[in-house]
C-alpha positions as CSV (number, residue, x, y, z in Angstrom):
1,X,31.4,-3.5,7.8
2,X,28.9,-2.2,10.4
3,X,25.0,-2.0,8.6
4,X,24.1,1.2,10.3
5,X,20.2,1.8,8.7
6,X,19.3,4.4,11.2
7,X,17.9,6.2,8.8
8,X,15.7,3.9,7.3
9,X,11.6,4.7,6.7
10,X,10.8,1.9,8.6
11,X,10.7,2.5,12.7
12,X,9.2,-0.1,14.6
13,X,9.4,-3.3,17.0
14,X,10.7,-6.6,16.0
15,X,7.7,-9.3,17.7
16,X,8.4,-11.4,20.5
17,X,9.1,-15.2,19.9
18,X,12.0,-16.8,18.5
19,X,13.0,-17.6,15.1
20,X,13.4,-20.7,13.8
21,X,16.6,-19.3,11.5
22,X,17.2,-22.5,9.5
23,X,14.0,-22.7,8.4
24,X,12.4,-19.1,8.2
25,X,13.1,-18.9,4.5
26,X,12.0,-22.3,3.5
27,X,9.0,-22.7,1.9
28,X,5.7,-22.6,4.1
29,X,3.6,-25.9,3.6
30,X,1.3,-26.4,6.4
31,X,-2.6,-25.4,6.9
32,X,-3.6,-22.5,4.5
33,X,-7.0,-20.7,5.9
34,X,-9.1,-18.1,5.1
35,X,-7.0,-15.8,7.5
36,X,-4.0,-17.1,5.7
37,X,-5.5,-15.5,2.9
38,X,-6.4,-12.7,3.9
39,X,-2.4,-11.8,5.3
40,X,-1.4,-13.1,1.9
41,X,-3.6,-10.7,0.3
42,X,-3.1,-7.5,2.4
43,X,0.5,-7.7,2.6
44,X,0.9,-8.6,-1.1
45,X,-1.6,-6.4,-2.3
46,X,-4.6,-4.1,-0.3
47,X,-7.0,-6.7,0.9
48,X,-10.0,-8.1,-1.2
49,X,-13.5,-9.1,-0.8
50,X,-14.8,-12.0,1.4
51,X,-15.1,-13.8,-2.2
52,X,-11.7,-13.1,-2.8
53,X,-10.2,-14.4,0.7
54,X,-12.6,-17.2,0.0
55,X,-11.0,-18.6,-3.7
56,X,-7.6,-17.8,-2.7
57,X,-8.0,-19.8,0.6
58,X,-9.4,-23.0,-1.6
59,X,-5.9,-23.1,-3.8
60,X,-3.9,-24.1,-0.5
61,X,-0.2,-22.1,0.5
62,X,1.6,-23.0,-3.0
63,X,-0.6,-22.2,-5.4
64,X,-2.2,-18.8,-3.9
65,X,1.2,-17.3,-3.5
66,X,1.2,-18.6,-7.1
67,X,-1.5,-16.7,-8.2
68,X,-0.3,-13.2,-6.2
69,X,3.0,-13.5,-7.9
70,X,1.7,-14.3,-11.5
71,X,-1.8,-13.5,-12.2
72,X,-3.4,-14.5,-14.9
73,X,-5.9,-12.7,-17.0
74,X,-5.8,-9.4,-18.7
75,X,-5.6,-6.3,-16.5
76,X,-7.7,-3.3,-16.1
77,X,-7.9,-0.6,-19.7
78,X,-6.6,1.7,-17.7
79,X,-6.2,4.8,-18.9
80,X,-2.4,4.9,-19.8
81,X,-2.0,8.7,-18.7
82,X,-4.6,10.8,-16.8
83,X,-7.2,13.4,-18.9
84,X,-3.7,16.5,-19.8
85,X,-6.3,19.1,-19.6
86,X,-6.6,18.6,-15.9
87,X,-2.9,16.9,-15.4
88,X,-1.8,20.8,-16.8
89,X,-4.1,23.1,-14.8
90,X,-2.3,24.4,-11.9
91,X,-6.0,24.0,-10.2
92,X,-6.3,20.7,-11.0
93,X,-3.2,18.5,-11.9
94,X,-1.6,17.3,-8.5
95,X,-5.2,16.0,-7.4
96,X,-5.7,14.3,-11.2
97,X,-2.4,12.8,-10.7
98,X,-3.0,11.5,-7.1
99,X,-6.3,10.0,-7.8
100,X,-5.1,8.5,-11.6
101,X,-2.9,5.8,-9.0
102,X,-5.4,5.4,-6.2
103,X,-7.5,4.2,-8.8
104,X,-4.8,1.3,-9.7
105,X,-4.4,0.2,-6.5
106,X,-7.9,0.0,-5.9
107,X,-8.7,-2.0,-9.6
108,X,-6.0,-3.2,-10.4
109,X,-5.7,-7.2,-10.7
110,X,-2.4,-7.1,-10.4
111,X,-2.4,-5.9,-6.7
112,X,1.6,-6.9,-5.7
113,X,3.1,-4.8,-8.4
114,X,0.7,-1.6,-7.1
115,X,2.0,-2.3,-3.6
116,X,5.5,-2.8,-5.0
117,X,5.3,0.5,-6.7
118,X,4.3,1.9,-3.6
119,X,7.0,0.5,-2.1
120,X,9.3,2.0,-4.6
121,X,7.5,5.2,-4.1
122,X,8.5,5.6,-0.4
123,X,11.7,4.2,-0.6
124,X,12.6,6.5,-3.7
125,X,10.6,9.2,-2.0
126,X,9.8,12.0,-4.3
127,X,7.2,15.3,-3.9
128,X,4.9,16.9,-6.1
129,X,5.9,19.5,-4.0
130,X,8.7,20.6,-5.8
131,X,8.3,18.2,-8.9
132,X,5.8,19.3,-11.5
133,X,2.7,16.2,-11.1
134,X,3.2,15.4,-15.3
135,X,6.7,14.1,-13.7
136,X,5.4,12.0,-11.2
137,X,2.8,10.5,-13.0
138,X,6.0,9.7,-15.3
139,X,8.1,8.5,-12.1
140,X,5.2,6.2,-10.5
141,X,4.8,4.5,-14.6
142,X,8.7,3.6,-13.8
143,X,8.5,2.1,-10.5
144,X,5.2,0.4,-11.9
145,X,7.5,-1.5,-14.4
146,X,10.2,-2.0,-12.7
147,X,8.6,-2.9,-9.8
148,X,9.5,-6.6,-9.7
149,X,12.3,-6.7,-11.8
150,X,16.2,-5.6,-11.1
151,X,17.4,-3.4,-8.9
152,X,20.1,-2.4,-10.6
153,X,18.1,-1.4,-13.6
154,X,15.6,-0.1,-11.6
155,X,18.4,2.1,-9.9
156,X,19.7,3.1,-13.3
157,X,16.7,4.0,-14.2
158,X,15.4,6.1,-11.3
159,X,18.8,7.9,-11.5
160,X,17.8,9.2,-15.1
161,X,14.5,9.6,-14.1
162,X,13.3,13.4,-15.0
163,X,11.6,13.7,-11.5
164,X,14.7,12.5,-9.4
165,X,16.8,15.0,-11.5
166,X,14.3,17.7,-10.6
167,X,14.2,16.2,-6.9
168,X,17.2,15.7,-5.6
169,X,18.6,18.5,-8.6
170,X,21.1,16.7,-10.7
171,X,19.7,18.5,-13.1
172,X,22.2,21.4,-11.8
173,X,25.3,18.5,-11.5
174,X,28.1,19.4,-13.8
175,X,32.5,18.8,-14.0
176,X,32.2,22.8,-13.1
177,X,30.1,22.7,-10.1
178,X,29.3,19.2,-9.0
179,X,26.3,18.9,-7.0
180,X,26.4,16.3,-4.4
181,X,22.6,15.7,-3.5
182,X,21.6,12.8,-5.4
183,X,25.2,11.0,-4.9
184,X,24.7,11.6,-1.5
185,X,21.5,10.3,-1.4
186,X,21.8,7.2,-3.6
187,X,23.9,5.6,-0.9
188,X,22.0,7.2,2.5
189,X,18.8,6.5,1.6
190,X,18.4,4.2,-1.7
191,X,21.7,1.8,-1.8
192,X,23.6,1.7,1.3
193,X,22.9,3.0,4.6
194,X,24.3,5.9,6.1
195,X,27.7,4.9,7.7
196,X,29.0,2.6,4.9
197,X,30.3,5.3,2.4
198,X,32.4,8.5,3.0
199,X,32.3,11.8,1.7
200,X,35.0,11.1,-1.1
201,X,32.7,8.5,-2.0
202,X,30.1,11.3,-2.1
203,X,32.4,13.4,-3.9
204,X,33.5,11.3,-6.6
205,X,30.1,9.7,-7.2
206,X,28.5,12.7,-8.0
207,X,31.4,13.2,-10.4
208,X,30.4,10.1,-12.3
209,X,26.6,11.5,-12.6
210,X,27.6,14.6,-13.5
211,X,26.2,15.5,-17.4
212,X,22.6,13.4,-16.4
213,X,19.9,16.3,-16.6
214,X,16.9,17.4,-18.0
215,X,15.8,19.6,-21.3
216,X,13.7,22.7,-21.5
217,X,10.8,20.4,-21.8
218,X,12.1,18.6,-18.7
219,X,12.6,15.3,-20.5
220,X,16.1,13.3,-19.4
221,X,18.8,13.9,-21.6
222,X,22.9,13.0,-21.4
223,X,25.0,15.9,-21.9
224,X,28.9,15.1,-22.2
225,X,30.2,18.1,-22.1
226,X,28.9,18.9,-18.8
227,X,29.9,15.0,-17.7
228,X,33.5,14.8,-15.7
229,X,35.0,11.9,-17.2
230,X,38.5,12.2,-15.2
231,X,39.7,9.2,-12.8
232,X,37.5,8.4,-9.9
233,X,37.9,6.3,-6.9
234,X,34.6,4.9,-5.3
235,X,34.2,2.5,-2.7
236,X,37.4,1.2,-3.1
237,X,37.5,1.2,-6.6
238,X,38.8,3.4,-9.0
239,X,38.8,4.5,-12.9
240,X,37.0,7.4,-14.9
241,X,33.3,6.0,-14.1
242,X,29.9,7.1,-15.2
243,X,27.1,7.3,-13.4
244,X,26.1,3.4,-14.8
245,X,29.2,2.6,-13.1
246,X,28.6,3.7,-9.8
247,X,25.4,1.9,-10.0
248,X,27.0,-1.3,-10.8
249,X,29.4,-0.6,-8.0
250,X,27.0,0.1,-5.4
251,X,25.0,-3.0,-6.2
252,X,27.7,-5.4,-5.7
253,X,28.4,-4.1,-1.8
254,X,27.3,-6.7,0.4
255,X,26.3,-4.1,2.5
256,X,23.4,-3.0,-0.7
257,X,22.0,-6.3,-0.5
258,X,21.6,-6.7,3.3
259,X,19.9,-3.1,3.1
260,X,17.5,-3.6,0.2
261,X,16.6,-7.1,1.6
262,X,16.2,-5.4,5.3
263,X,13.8,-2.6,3.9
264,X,11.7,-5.9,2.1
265,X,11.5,-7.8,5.2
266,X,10.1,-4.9,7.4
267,X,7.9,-4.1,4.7
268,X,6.4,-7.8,3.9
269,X,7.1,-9.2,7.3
270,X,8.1,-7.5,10.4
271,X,10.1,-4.5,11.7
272,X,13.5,-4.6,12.9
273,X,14.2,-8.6,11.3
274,X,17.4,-10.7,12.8
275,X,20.1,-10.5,10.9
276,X,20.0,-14.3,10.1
277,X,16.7,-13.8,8.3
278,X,18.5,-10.7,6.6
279,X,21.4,-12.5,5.8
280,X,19.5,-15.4,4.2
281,X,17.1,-12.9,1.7
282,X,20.6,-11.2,0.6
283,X,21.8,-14.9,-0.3
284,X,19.1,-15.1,-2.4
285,X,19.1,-11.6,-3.5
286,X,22.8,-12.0,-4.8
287,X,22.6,-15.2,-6.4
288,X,19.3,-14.2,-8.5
289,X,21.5,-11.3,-10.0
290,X,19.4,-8.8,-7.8
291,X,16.0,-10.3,-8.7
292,X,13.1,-8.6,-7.1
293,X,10.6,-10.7,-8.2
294,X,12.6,-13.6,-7.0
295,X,13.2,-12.3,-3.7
296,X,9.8,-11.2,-3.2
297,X,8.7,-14.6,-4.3
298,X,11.3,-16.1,-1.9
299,X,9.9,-13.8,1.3
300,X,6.0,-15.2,0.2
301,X,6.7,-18.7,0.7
302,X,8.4,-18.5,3.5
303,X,7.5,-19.9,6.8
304,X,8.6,-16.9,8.5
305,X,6.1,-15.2,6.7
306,X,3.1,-17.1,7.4
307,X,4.2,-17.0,11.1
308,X,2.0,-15.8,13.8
309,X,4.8,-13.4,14.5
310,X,4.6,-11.9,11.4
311,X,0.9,-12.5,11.6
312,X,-0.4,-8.3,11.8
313,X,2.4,-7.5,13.1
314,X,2.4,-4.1,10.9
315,X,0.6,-1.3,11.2
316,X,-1.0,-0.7,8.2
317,X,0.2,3.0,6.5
318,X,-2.8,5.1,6.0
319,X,-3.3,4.2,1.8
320,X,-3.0,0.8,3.2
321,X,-5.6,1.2,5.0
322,X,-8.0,3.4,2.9
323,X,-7.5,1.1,-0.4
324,X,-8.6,-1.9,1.7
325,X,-11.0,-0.6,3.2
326,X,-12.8,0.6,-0.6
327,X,-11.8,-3.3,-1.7
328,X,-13.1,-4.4,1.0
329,X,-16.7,-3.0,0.4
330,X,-16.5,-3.5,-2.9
331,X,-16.7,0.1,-3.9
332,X,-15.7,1.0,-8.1
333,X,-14.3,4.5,-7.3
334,X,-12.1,6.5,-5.4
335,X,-14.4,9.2,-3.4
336,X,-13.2,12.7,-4.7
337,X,-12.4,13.7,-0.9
338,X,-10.4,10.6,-0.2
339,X,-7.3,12.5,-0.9
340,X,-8.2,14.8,2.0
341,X,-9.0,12.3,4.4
342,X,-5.3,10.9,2.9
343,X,-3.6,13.8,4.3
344,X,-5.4,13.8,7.9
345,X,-4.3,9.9,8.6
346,X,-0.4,11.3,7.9
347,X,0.0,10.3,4.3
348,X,-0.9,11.7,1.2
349,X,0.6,9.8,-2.1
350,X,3.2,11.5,-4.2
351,X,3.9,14.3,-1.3
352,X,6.1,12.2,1.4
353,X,7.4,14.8,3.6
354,X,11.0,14.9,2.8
355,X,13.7,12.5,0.8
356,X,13.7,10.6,3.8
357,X,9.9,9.1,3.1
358,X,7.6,8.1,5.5
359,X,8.7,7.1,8.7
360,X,5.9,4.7,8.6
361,X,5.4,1.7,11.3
362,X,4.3,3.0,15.2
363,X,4.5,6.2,13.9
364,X,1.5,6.0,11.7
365,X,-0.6,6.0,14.4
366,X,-2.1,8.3,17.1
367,X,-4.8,10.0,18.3
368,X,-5.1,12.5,15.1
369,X,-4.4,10.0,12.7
370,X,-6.8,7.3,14.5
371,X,-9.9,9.3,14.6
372,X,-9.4,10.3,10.2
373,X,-9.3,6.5,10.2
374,X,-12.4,6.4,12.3
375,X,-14.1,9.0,10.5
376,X,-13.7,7.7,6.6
377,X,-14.6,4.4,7.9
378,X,-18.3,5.7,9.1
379,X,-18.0,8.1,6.2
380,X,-18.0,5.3,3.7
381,X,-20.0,2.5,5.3
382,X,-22.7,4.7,6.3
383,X,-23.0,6.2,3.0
384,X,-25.6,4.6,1.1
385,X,-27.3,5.4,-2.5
386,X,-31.5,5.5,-2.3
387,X,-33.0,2.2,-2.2
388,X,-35.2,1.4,-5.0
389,X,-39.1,2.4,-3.9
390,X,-39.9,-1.1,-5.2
391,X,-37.5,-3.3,-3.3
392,X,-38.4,-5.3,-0.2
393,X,-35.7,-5.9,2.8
394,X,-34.7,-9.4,3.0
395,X,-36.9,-11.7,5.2
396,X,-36.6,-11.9,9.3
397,X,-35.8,-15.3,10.0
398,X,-38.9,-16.8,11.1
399,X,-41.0,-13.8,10.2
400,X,-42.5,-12.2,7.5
401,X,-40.6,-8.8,6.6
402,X,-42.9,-5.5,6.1
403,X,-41.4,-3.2,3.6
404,X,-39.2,-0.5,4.0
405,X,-36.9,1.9,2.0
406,X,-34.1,4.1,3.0
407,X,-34.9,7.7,4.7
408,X,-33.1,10.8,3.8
409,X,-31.5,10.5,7.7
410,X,-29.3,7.5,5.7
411,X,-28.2,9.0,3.0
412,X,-25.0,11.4,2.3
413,X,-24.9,14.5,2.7
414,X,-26.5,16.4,-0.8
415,X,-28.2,13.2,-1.7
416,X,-31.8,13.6,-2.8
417,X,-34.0,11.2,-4.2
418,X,-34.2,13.7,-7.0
419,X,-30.4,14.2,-7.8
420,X,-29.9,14.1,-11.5
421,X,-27.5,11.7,-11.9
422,X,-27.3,7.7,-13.9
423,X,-27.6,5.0,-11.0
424,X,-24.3,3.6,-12.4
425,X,-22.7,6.9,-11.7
426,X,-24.3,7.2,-8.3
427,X,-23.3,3.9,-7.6
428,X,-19.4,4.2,-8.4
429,X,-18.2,5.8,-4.8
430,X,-20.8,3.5,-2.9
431,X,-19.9,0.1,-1.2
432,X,-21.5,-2.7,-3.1
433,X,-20.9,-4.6,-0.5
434,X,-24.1,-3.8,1.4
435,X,-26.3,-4.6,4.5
436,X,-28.1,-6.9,2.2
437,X,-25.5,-8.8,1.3
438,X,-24.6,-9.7,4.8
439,X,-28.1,-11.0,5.5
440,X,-28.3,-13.1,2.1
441,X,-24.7,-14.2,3.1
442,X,-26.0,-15.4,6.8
443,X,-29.4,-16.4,5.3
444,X,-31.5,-14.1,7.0
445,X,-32.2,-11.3,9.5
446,X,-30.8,-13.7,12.6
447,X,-28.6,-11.1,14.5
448,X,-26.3,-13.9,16.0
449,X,-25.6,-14.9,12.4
450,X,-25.1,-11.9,10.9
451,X,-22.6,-11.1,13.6
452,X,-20.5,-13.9,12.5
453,X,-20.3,-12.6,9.0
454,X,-19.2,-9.2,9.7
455,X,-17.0,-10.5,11.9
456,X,-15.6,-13.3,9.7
457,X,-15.3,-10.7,7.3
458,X,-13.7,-7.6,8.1
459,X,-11.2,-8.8,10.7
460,X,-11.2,-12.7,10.3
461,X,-12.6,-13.6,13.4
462,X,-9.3,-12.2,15.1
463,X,-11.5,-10.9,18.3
464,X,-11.7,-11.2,21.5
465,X,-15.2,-12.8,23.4
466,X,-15.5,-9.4,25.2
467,X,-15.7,-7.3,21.8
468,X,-17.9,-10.1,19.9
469,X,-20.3,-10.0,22.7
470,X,-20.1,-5.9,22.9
471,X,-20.9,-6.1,19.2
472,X,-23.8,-9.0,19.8
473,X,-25.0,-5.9,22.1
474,X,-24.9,-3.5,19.7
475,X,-26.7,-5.3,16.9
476,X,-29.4,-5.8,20.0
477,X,-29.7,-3.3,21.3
478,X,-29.0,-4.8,24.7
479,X,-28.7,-2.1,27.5
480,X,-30.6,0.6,25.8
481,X,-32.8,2.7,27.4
482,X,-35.4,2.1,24.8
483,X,-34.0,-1.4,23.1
484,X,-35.4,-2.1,19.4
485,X,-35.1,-5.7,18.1
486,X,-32.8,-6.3,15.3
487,X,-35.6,-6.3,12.1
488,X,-36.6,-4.9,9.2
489,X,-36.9,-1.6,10.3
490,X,-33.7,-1.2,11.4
491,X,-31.2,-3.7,10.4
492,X,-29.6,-1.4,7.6
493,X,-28.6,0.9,10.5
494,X,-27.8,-2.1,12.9
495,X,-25.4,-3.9,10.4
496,X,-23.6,-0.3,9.1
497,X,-22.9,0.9,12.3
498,X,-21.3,-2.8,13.4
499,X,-20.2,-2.6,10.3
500,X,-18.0,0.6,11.2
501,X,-17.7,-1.0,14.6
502,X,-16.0,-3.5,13.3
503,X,-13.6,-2.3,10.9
504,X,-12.5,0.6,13.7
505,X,-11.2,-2.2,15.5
506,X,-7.4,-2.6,16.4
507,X,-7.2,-6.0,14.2
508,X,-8.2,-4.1,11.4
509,X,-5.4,-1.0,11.6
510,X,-2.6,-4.1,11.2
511,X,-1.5,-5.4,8.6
């Protein structure tokens, strides 16, 4: 049977190069350096600090992948439900509900399961539009524990789910009127791929989920007297199935697991994989009993993985982006506006723009959606709380710094030095990952040095000696009309703007 995924969210370009097929899956064992790392980390998670790239560099290939796929340590307190005053006010509650999950994927120390759950959350795409944000919250806490375990659970599970009910409105599915857009769906979109079904199939699936809906308080409840519990044939099979059965039907296809394992290759690897490599995860897939965290596991050790054609090879969606950029620089909290700069770059979370998802890869990117990226990066780099009166800037190699502190010019917009306000809470939506850092890091105000760290740590060195040297210029003001050396005075402003330079480079929009 033909796998037709033309309607997968994924739309991109498989890389040039061959693959070695044998050995694609096997597991990777050769050098493991910082940029190593840092792949592992952004496709496995949302990036991390230079400290961060730095220990998981210093384990080697085996352990690091390790560590992504079983942390150790207690996670974050979060909050196991956002504030229900503001989750319930029609003012409030889809922006509460949105920014209660940025905030795990930017704290979180369990990073793989957030980006699984994101995963989950566009393949199993579902809108606050229509679904009330208490739901979603609910829905994003199922993919969240599921996120790494079995698909066929998970699949039972999202099927019952009181926001897929609402969603997709099996909620109205009964032996009276069957409604056919979840069973339709289940196999389009989630399961299957469209072409490997037919509309009996349709027909007779959404039989079997009829009597799955919701209460008056919109909690998931099984009704039997609206189920139709009469003989059914589905895909080739036939008997008076539920909706459990269908489930367990779909799952065995071979067809399922050379979808499922297709969408997890283009989204941990490349778009558009060879069938070999696709064949070879659904192998695996199979024989684990539909394992997700094993087939995960398998795709993170893999030589094809670590390859320099998988090597950013995707472009990174925009909450991709935005979370590792806030990792990145260290920053505590979610801005309040990030939501709105979410929605510029083409994708706000828990609103994808139709059943369908995101169509994510190329399309991710273009003019609009380039210059939001470009503007929240200069938003946040540039935004800096009031230097303490007292403190010095760090010495001028070779020199003796003067003192300086930072001028209203530098700081955001409705920042005064007078703003009522703790320095912790000031602090929270700042980078702590400041100028200063960068010069203790490169051990003082040498401009060629501090280059290299910015560099080295936003994009890995992966640069060309055309842009290193237009950012040498920059930081030198070489070619000015009026050129200032790189000092005290100015090296804040010098090392934020190459800062945003940096970071608004190609390298740094893949993945």
């Amino acid at each position: 049977m033909k796998l037709d995924t033309s309607t997968d969210p994924q739309v991109g370009f498989r890389p040039p190069g061959p693959l070695e097929a044998a050995t694609a899956l096997d597991r990777y064992d050769g050098d493991f350096t910082r940029r190593h790392a840092a792949h592992l980390l952004r496709r496995a998670g949302f990036g991390g600090t230079p400290s961060e790239i730095d220990a998981l560099a210093s384990l080697g290939a085996s352990a690091a992948v390790d560590s992504v796929l079983h942390p150790s340590g207690d996670e974050v307190a979060f909050a196991a439900y956002p504030d229900p005053a503001l989750l319930y006010d029609d003012k409030t509650r889809n922006a509460t509900a949105q920014n209660w999950w940025l905030d795990r994927m930017l704290r979180t120390r369990r990073p793989l399961t957030e980006k699984m759950t994101l995963f989950w959350h566009g393949h199993f795409a579902t809108s606050i539009r229509k679904v009330p944000a208490v739901l979603m919250v609910e829905q994003i806490d199922l993919l969240r524990t599921n996120a790494l375990g079995n698909f066929r659970t998970l699949l039972v599970s999202i099927s019952k789910d009181p926001a897929m009910l609402v969603w997709l409105d099996n909620r109205y599915n009964n032996k009276l009127h069957p409604n056919e857009n979840y069973a339709r769906e289940v196999m389009e979109l989630f399961a299957l791929g469209l072409g490997n079904y037919t509309e009996d199939d349709v027909k007779n699936a959404a039989r079997a989920f009829t009597g799955w809906t919701v209460d008056k308080s919109l909690a998931a409840v099984y009704k039997p007297a609206l189920h139709d519990d009469g003989p059914k044939t589905f895909l080739g099979r036939s008997g008076p199935f539920g909706g459990e059965d269908v489930v367990d039907i779909i799952a065995q296809q071979p067809v399922h697991q050379r979808f499922i394992c297709r969408k997890l290759l283009e989204f941990f690897v490349y778009s558009d994989p060879e069938p070999e490599l696709i064949e070879g995860l659904a192998r695996t897939y199979a024989l684990s009993g539909y394992d997700l965290a094993q087939t995960v596991g398998t795709i993170l050790r893999s030589n094809v993985f670590f390859s320099t054609r998988a090597y950013r090879a995707l472009p990174k969606s925009p909450i991709e982006f935005t979370i590792g950029l806030l990792r990145l620089m260290n920053v505590s909290e979610v801005p309040k506006d990030t939501i709105g700069w979410l929605q510029r770059m083409g994708q706000e979370p828990m609103a994808p723009p139709s059943v369908k998802g995101w169509d994510g890869g190329p399309t991710w990117i273009n003019t609009a959606t380039l210059l939001a990226r470009f503007n929240y990066v200069n938003r946040l780099v540039k935004a800096a709380p009031p230097r303490p009166p007292s403190e010095a800037p760090p010495q001028m190699t070779g020199t003796t710094a003067t003192s300086a502190t930072m001028t209203a010019a530098t700081m955001p917009a409705g920042t005064t030095t007078g703003t009522a306000m703790t320095a912790a809470a000031a602090a929270a939506t700042f980078p702590a990952f400041t100028p200063d850092d960068i010069v203790r890091q490169s051990g003082g105000l040498n401009a060629g040095r501090v280059l290299a760290a910015i560099v080295a740590d936003t994009v890995q060195d992966d640069v060309t000696g055309d842009v290193r040297r237009t950012l040498a210029d920059y930081l030198q003001s070489t070619g000015a009309s009026l050129p200032t050396p790189f000092g005290p005075e100015n090296y804040q402003e010098k090392i934020r703007g190459a800062l945003a330079l940096a970071l608004n480079l190609p390298a740094n929009q893949l993945n």
